[in-house]
C-alpha positions in Angstrom: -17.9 -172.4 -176.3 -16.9 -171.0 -179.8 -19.4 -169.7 -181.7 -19.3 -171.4 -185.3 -19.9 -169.7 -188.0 -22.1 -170.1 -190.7 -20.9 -172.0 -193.7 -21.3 -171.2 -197.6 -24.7 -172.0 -198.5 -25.1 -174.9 -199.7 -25.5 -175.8 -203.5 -29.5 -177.2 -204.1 -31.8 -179.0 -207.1 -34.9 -177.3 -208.7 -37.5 -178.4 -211.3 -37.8 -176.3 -214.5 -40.6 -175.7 -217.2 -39.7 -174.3 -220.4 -41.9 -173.6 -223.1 -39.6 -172.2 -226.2 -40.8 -171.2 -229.6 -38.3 -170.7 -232.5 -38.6 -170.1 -236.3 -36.3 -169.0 -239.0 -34.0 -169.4 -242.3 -30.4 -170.0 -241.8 -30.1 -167.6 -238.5 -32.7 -169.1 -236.0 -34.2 -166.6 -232.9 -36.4 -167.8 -231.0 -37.9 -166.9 -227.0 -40.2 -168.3 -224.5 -41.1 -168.0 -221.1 -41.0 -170.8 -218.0 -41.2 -171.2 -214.2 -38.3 -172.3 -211.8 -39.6 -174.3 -208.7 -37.2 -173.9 -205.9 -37.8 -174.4 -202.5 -41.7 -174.6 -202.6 -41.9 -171.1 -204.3 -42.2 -170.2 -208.1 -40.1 -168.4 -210.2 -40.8 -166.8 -213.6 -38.5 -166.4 -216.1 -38.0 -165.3 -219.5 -35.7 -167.0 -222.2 -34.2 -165.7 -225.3 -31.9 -167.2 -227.8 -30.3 -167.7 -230.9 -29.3 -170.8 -232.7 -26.6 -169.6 -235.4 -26.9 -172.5 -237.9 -28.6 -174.1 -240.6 -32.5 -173.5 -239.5 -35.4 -174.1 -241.9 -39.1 -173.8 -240.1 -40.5 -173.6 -236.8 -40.9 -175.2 -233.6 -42.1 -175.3 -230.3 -40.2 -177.0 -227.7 -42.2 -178.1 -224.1 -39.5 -178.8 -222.0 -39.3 -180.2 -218.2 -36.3 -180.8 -216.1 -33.9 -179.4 -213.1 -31.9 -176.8 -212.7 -28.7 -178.1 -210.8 -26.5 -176.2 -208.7 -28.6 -173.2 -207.2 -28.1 -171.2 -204.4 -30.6 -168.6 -204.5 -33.6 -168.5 -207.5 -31.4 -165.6 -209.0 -28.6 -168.0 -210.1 -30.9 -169.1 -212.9 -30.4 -165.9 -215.2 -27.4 -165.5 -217.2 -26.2 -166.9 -221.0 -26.3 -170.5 -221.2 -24.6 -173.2 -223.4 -24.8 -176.3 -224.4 -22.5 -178.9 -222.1 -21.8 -182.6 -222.7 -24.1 -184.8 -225.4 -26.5 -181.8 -225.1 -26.4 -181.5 -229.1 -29.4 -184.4 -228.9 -31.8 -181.5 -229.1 -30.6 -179.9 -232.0 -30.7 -184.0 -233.6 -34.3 -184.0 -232.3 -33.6 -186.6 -229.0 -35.6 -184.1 -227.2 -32.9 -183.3 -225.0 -30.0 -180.9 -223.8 -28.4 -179.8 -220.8 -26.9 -176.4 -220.3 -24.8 -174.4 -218.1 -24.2 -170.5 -217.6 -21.6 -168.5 -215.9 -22.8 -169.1 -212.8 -22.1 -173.1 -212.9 -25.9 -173.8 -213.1 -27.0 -176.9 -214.6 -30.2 -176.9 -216.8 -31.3 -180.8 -217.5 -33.6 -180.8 -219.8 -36.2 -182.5 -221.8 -39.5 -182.8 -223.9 -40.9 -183.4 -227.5 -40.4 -180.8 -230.1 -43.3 -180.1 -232.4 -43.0 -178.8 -235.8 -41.1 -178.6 -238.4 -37.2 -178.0 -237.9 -34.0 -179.1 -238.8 -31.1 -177.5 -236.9 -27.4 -178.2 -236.4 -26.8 -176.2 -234.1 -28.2 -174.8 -230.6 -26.6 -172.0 -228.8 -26.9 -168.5 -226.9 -30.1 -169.3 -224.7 -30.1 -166.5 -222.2 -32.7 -166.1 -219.1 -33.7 -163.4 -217.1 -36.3 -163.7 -213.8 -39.2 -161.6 -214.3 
């Protein structure tokens, strides 16, 4: 008999929180914090970004979703972007999906409150704690 050996691990969903406050003129920056939940266990992270663009105000955005794509919890940090219609949050749908190096997947959505008007939404980076 052959031993077989073990295969590549396979790719899995998690669910995200997000809680991200942002404020500016012209040059947005904003940060926040959230949890990944992957495999039963919880993962704090960090977030930091910066929306180059036309930003007037603040907001805070509560935002829910998965996290597509993971192998291990640390596949979650990196520099994210926006992918596909993910603009809708920027237009105020409430919501975006982006992707970093890593080819991980962040669906997400949520209601914005404040006060913002923003064309563009980019350079969201996270970082496990």
């Amino acid at each position: 008999m052959a031993a077989s050996l073990p295969g590549p691990v396979q790719a899995e969903t998690g669910a995200v929180r997000v809680v991200f406050t942002k404020g500016g003129f012209i040059i947005g920056v904003g940060g926040g914090e959230g949890v990944l939940t992957f495999r039963g266990n919880n993962y704090p992270f960090s977030v930091s970004g910066m929306s180059v663009g036309f930003t007037i105000g603040a907001s805070t955005t509560k935002l829910v979703g998965r996290a597509l794509n993971i192998r291990s919890p640390g596949d979650i940090a990196g520099s994210y972007a926006v992918i596909g219609a993910g603009g809708a949050l920027a237009a105020g749908a409430g919501g975006v999906q982006l992707q970093n190096e890593k080819g991980v997947i962040l669906q997400l959505h949520g209601p914005k409150v404040g006060v913002e008007l923003s064309a563009a939404v980019g350079g969201v980076s996270i970082a496990l704690r």
